[in-house]
C-alpha positions, 0 to 999 in steps of 0.5 A: 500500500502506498504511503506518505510521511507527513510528520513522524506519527501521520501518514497518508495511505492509499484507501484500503478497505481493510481501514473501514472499522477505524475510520467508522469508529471516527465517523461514529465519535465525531457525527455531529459535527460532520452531518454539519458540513458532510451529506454522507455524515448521516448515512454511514451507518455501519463498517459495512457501509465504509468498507463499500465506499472505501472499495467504490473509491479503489475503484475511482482511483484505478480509473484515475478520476480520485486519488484518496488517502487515509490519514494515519496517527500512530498506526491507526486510520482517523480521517481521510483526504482526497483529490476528487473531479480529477480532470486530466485533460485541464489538469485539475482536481478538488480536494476533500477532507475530514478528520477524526475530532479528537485528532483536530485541533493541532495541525493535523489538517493542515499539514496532510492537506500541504502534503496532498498539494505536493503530491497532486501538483508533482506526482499528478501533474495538476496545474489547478487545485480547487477547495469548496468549504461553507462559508460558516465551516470556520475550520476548513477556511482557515486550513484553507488559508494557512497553505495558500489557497486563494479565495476565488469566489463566493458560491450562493446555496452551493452545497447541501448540508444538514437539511438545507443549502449552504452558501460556500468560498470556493479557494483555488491553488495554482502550480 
């Protein structure tokens, strides 16, 4: 399974299935706050659920149209990182995150979403990396933020969360 270092204790792997037990212990610890900002946050509703979404994205990844990770903490999957809409022709992607709330907090994001810029612009050959976040997510823009994506626009009632449209900041970074 392929895999990244990001701090001596992170690491981001290539979706494994046999991950879905850990990442749904996350999803159930922290479902409040992800039904908040995520449409799947409500409807994962066992390891059995996970482990067909982790199978569906090996899938997505061997036709190259998703390159998605499991963030690793001390040997133990807790969130998750993608690259998603990959569009080869263009050369561009979106990127997708979440983690694990007791692991929030400390940079973990922050630093696991650098790594996937690295990645996506020297291993994928992006040119553009688009990142949407609700304008009433604070965490997310400020990750945004801190490595340097730039605001490029205000969406109205772009994404559908927690039973209604949210407006959202689409951020964009160019290699």
């Amino acid at each position: 399974m392929k895999e990244w270092t990001v701090r001596p204790n992170v690491k981001l792997r290539l979706v494994d299935p046999d991950d879905a037990a850990s990442l749904y212990e996350q999803i159930e610890k922290t479902r409040p706050q992800l039904a908040k900002f995520m449409p799947w946050g409500d409807s994962t509703k066992s390891v059995e659920d996970e482990r067909v979404f982790l199978e569906y994205c090996e899938g997505r990844i061997a036709e190259q149209k998703l390159w998605n990770a499991s963030i690793i903490i001390d040997g133990k999957a807790v969130g998750m990182i993608d690259l998603h809409n990959i569009d080869s022709d263009n050369e561009k992607a979106e990127v997708g995150y979440w983690l694990g709330g007791e692991y929030q907090g400390n940079g973990v994001m922050t630093d696991c979403l650098s790594k996937l810029l690295e990645i996506g612009f020297e291993e994928l050959n992006l040119h553009k990396i688009k990142l949407l976040a609700e304008q009433v997510n604070e965490a997310s823009n400020a990750v945004a933020k801190k490595v340097g994506f730039v605001l490029e626009g205000q969406l109205k009632d772009e994404i559908y969360s927690n039973g209604a449209f949210h407006d959202a900041n689409l951020y964009a970074m160019v290699n």
